[in-house]
C-alpha positions as a Markdown table, in Angstrom:
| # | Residue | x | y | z |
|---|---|---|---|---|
| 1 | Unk | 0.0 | 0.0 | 0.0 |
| 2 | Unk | 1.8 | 3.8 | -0.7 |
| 3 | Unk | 2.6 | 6.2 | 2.1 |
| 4 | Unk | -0.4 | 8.4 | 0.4 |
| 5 | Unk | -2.7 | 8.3 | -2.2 |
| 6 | Unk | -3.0 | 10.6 | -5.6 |
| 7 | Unk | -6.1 | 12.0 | -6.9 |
| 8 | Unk | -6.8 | 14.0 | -10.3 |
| 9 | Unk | -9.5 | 15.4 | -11.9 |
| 10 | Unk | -10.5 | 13.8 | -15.5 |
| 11 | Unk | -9.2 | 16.7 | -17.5 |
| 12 | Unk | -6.1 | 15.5 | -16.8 |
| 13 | Unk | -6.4 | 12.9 | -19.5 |
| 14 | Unk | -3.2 | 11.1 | -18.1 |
| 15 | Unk | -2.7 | 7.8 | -20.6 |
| 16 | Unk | -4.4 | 5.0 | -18.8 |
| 17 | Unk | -1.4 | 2.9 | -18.7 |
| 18 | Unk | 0.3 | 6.0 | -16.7 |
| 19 | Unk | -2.9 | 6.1 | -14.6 |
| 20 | Unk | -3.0 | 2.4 | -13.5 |
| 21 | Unk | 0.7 | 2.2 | -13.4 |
| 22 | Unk | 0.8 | 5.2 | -10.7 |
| 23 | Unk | -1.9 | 4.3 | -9.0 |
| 24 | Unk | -3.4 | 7.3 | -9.6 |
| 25 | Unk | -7.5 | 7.8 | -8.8 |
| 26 | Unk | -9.5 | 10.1 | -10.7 |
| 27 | Unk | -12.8 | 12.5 | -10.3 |
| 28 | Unk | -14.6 | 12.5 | -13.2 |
| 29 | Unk | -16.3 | 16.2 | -14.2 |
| 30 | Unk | -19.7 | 16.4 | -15.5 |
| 31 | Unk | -21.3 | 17.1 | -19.1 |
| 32 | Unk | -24.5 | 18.2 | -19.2 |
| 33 | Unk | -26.5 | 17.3 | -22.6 |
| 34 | Unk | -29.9 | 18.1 | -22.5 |
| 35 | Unk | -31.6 | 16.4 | -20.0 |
| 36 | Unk | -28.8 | 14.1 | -19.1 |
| 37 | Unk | -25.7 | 13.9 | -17.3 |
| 38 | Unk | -22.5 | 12.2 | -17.7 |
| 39 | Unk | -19.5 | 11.2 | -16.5 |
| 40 | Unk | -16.4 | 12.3 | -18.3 |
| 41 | Unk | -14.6 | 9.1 | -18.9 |
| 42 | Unk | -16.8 | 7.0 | -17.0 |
| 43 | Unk | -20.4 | 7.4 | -18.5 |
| 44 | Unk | -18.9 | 9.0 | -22.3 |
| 45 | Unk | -15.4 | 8.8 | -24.0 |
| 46 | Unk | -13.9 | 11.6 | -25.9 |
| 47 | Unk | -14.5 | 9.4 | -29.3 |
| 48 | Unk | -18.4 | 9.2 | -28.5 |
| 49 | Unk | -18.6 | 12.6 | -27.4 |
| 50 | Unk | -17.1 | 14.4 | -30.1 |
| 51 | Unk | -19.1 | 12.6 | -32.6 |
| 52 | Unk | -21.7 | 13.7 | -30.7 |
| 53 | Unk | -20.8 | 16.9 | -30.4 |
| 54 | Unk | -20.6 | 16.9 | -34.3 |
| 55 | Unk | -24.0 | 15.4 | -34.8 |
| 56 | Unk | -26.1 | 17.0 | -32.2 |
| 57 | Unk | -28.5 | 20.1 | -32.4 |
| 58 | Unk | -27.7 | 21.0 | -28.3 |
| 59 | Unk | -24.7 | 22.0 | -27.1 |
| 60 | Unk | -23.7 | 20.3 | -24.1 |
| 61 | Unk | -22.3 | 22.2 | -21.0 |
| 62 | Unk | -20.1 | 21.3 | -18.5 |
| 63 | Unk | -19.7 | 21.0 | -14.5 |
| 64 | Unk | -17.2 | 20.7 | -12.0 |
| 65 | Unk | -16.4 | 17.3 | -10.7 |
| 66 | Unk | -18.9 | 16.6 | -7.7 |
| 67 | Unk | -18.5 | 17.2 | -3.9 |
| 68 | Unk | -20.0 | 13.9 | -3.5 |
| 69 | Unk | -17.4 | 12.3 | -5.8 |
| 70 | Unk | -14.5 | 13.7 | -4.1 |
| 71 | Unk | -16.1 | 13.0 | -0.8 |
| 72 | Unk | -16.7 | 8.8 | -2.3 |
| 73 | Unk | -12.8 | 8.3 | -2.9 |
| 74 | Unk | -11.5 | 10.3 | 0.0 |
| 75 | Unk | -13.3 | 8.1 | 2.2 |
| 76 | Unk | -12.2 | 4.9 | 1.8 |
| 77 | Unk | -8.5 | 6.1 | 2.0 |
| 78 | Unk | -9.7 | 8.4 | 5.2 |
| 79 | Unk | -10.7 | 5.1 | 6.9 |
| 80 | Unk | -7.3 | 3.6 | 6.7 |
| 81 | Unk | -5.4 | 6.6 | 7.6 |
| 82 | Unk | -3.7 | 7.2 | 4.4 |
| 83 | Unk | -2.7 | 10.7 | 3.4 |
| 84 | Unk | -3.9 | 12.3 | 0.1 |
| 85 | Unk | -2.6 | 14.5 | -2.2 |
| 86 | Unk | -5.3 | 16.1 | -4.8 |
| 87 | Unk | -4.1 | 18.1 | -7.7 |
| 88 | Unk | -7.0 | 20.1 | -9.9 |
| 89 | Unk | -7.5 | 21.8 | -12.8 |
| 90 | Unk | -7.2 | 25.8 | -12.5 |
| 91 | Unk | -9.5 | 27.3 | -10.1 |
| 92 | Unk | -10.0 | 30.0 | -13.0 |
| 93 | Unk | -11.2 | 27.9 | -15.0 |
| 94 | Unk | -13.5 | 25.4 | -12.6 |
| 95 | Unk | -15.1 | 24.9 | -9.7 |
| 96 | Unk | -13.4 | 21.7 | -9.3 |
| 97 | Unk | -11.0 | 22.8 | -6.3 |
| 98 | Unk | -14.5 | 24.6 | -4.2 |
| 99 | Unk | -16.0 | 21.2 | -4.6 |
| 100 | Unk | -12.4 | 19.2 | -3.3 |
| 101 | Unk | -12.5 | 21.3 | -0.5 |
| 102 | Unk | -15.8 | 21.0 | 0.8 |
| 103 | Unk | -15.4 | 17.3 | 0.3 |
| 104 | Unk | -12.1 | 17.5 | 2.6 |
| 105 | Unk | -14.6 | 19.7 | 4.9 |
| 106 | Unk | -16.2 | 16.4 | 6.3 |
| 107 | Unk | -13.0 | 14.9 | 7.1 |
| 108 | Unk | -11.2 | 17.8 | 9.4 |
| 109 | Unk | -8.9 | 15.3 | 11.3 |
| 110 | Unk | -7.5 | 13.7 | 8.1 |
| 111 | Unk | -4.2 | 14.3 | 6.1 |
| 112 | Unk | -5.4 | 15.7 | 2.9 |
| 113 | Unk | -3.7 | 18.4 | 0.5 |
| 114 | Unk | -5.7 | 20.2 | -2.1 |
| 115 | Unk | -3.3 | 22.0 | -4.8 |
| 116 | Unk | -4.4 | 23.9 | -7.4 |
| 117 | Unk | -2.5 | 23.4 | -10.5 |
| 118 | Unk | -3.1 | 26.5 | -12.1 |
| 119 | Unk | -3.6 | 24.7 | -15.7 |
| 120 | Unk | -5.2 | 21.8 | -17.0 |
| 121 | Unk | -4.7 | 18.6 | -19.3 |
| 122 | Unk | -1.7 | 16.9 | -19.5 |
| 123 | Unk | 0.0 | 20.4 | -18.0 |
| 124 | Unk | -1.4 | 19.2 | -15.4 |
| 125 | Unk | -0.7 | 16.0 | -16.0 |
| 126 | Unk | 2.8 | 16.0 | -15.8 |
| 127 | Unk | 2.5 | 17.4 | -12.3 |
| 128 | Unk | 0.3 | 14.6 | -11.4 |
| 129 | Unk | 3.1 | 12.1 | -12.7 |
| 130 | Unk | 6.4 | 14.5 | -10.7 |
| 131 | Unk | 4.5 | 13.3 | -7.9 |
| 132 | Unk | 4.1 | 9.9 | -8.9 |
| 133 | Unk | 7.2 | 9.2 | -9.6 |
| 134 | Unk | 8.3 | 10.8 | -6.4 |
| 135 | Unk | 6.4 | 8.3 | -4.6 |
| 136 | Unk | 7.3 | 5.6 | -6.8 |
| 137 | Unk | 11.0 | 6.6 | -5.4 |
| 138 | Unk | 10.3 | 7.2 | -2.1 |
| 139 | Unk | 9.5 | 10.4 | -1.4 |
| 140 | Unk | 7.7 | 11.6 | 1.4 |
| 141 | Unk | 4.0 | 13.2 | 0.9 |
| 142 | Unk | 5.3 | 16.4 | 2.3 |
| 143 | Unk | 8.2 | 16.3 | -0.3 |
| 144 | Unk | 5.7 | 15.1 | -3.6 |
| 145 | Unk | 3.3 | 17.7 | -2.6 |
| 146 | Unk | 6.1 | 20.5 | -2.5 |
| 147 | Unk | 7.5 | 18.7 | -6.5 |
| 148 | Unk | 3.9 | 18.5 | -7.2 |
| 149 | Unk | 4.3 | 22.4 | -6.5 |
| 150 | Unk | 7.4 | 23.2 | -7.9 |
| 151 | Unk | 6.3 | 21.4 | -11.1 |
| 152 | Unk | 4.2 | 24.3 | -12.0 |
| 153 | Unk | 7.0 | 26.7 | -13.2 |
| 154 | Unk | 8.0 | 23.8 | -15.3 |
| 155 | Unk | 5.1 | 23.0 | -17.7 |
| 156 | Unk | 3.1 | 24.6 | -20.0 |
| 157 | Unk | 0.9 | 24.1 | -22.9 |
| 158 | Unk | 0.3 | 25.9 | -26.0 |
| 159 | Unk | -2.4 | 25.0 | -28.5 |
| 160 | Unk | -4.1 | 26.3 | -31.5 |
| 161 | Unk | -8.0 | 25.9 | -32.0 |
| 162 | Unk | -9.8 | 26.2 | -35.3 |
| 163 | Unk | -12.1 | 28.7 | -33.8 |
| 164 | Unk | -12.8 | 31.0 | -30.6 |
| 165 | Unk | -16.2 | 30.4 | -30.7 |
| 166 | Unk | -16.4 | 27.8 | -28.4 |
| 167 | Unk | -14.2 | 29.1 | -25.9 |
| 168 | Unk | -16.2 | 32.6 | -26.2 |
| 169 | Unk | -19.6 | 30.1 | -25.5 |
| 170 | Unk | -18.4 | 28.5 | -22.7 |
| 171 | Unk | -17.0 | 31.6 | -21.1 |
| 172 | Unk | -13.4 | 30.3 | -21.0 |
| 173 | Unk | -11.5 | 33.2 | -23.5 |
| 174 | Unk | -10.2 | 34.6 | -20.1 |
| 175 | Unk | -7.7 | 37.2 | -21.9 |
| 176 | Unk | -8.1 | 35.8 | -25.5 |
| 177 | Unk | -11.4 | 37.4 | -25.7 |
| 178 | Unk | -9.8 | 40.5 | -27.4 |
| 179 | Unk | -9.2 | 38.2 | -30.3 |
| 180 | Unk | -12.5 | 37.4 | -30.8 |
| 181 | Unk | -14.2 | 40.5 | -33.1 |
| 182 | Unk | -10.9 | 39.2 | -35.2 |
| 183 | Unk | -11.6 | 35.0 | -35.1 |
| 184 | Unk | -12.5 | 34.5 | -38.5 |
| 185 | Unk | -9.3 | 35.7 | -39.9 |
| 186 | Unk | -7.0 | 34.3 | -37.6 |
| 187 | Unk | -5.4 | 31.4 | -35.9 |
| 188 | Unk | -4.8 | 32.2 | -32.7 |
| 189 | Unk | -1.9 | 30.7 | -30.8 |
| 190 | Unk | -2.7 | 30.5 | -27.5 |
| 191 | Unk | -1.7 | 29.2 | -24.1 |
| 192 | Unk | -2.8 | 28.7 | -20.3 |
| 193 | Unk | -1.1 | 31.5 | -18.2 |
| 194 | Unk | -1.5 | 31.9 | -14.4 |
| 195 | Unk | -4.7 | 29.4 | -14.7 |
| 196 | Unk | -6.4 | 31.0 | -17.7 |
| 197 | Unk | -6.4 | 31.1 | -21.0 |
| 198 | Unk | -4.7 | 34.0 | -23.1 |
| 199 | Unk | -3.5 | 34.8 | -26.3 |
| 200 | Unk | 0.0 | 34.3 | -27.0 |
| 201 | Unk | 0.2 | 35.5 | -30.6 |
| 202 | Unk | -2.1 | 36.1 | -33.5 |
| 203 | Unk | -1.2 | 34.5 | -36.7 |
| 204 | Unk | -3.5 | 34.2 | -40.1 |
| 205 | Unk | -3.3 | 30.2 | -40.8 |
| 206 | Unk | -3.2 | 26.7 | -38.7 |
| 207 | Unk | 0.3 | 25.6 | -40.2 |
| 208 | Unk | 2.0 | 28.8 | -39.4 |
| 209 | Unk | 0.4 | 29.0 | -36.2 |
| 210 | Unk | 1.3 | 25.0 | -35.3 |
| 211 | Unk | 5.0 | 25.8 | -36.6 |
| 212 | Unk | 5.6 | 29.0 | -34.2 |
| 213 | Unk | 4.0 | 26.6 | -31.5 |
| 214 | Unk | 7.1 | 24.6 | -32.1 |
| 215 | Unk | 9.4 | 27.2 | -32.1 |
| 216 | Unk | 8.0 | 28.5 | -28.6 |
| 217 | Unk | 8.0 | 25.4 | -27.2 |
| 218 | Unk | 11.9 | 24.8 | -28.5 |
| 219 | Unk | 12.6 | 28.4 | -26.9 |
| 220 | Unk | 11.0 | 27.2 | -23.3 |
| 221 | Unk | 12.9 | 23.5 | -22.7 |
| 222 | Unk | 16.1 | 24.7 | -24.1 |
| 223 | Unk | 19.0 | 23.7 | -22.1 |
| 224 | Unk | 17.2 | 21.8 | -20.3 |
| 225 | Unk | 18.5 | 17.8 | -19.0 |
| 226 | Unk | 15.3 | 16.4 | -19.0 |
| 227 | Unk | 12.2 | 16.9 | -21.1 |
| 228 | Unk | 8.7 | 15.7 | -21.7 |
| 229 | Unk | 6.0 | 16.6 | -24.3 |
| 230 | Unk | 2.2 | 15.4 | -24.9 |
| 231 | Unk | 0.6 | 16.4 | -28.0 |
| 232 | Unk | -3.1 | 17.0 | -27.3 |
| 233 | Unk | -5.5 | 17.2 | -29.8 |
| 234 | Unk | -9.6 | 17.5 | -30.0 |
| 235 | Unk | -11.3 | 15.2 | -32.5 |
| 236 | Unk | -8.1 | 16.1 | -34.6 |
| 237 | Unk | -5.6 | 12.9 | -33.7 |
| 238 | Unk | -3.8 | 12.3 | -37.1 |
| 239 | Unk | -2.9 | 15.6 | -36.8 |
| 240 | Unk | -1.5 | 15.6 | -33.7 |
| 241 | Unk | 0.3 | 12.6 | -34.2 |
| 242 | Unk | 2.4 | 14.7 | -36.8 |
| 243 | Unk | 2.6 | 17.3 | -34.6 |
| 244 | Unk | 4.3 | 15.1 | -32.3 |
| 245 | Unk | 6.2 | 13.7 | -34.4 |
| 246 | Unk | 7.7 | 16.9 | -35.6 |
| 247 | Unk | 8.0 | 17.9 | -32.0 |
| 248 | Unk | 10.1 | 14.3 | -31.6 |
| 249 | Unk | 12.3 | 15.3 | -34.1 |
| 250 | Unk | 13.0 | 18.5 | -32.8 |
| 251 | Unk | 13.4 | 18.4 | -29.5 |
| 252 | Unk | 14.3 | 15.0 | -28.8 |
| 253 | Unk | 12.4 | 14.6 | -25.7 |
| 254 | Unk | 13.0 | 11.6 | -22.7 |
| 255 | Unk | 9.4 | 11.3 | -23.0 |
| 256 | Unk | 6.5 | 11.9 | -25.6 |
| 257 | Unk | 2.9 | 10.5 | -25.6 |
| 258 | Unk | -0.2 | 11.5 | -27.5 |
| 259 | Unk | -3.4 | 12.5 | -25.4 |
| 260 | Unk | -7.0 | 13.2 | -26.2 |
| 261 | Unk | -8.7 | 16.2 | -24.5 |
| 262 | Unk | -11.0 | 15.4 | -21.8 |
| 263 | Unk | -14.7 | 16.0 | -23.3 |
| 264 | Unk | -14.6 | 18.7 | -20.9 |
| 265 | Unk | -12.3 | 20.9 | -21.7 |
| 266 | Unk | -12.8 | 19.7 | -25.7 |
| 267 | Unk | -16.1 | 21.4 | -25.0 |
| 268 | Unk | -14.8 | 25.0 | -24.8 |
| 269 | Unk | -11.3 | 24.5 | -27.2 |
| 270 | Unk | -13.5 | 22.8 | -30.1 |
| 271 | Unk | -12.9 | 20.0 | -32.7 |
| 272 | Unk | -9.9 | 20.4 | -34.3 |
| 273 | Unk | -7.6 | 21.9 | -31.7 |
| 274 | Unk | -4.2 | 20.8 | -31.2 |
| 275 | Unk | -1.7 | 21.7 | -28.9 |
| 276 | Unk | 1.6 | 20.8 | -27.4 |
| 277 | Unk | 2.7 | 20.5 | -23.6 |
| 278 | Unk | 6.1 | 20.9 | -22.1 |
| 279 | Unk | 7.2 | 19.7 | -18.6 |
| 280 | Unk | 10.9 | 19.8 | -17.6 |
| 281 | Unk | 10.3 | 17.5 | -14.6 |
């Protein structure tokens, strides 16, 4: 059994092989379609979704992940007296922490840390897997939840969408939102900073705008001993997997993997966003 336990929220979209090789327990947020509710990754995957998405009249909305289920894993792992470490998506972009918190609320004698990760997907991620591996080698929980903290200076993501409409729907343009009088004749590049999401340049097509993504990345690990990448995409895998591979070939990485968006946070970017993450952790 491990000195603590991990939790996540499902916009991480950590590989499931990295999920069940860590150990690592996830809280699914919600999609709202309609009249019904899901659970991301449980109840829908992103390849049912997004043809969903495509097919269907409604447009779905989302919620954070639930008091209740934050409150159903902690439980178990309260009752044995193991520690937990929880690492969420960006408070400025969810209410996933609020709901962590009032989950850890009922349980004011036990050992559990909430951090706010101040991104999301496999930004996130990454962190998710410093403190992983910390574990894995021994670390304490104090010291994986200070590397799980660290971690933040040392990943990023940058991504390009095919259109700002559905982050201007869903409310989650943050400071991008100045692009959007301008969206039909651009391709933003843009990136998560300080938990939200902003513009980082405006450029007029997809290629150009996937090729300076490259080059900023390229600019952020260099010199750096050890590096990771993720290409992410929405609906728009073959892609990414070029994107990654040109990112392979480029930057030569320790470690590169290819991960779907969570639903949720496919929701706001759109079909056909890509993006690349860096961690140097």
């Amino acid at each position: 059994m491990p000195d603590f336990a991990l939790i996540t929220d499902s916009t991480a979209y950590i590989p499931q092989e990295l999920i069940d090789k860590y150990d690592i327990q996830v809280a699914p947020q919600v999609l709202i379609w309609g009249e019904t509710s899901y659970l991301d990754g449980v109840d829908i995957q992103p390849d049912q979704f997004y043809k969903k998405l495509q097919e269907s009249d409604v447009h779905p909305t989302t919620s954070q992940a639930t008091v209740a289920s934050f409150h159903n894993i902690f439980e178990p792992l309260v009752e044995k007296n193991i520690p937990i470490l929880t690492i969420v998506l960006s408070e400025k972009l969810s209410g996933t922490l609020q709901s962590a918190e009032q989950a850890k609320a009922m349980f004011p004698d036990a050992a559990i840390k909430l951090i706010d990760s101040r991104t999301t997907a496999m930004a996130m991620g990454f962190q998710v897997l410093a403190a992983a591996r910390a574990r894995e080698n021994g670390a304490s929980f104090e010291e994986a939840s200070q590397i799980a903290r660290d971690a933040q200076d040392r990943t990023g993501v940058f991504f390009v969408v095919d259109t700002l409409e559905y982050l201007h729907r869903g409310g989650r343009i943050g400071g991008a939102s100045k692009l959007f009088g301008t969206a039909l004749n651009i391709k933003p590049l843009l990136h998560i900073n300080d938990g939200r999401v902003e513009s980082f340049e405006k450029i007029r097509t997809k290629s150009k705008a996937i090729d300076h993504m490259l080059n900023v990345v390229a600019e952020k690990v260099e010199g750096e001993e050890l590096v990771r990448i993720a290409a992410l995409h929405v609906a728009a895998e073959d892609e990414a997997s070029e994107v990654l591979k040109m990112a392979e070939e480029r930057l030569n990485p320790d470690e590169s993997m290819l991960a779907v968006v969570s639903p949720v946070v496919g929701n706001h970017a759109g079909p056909g966003t890509v993006g690349i993450v860096y961690a140097t952790i």
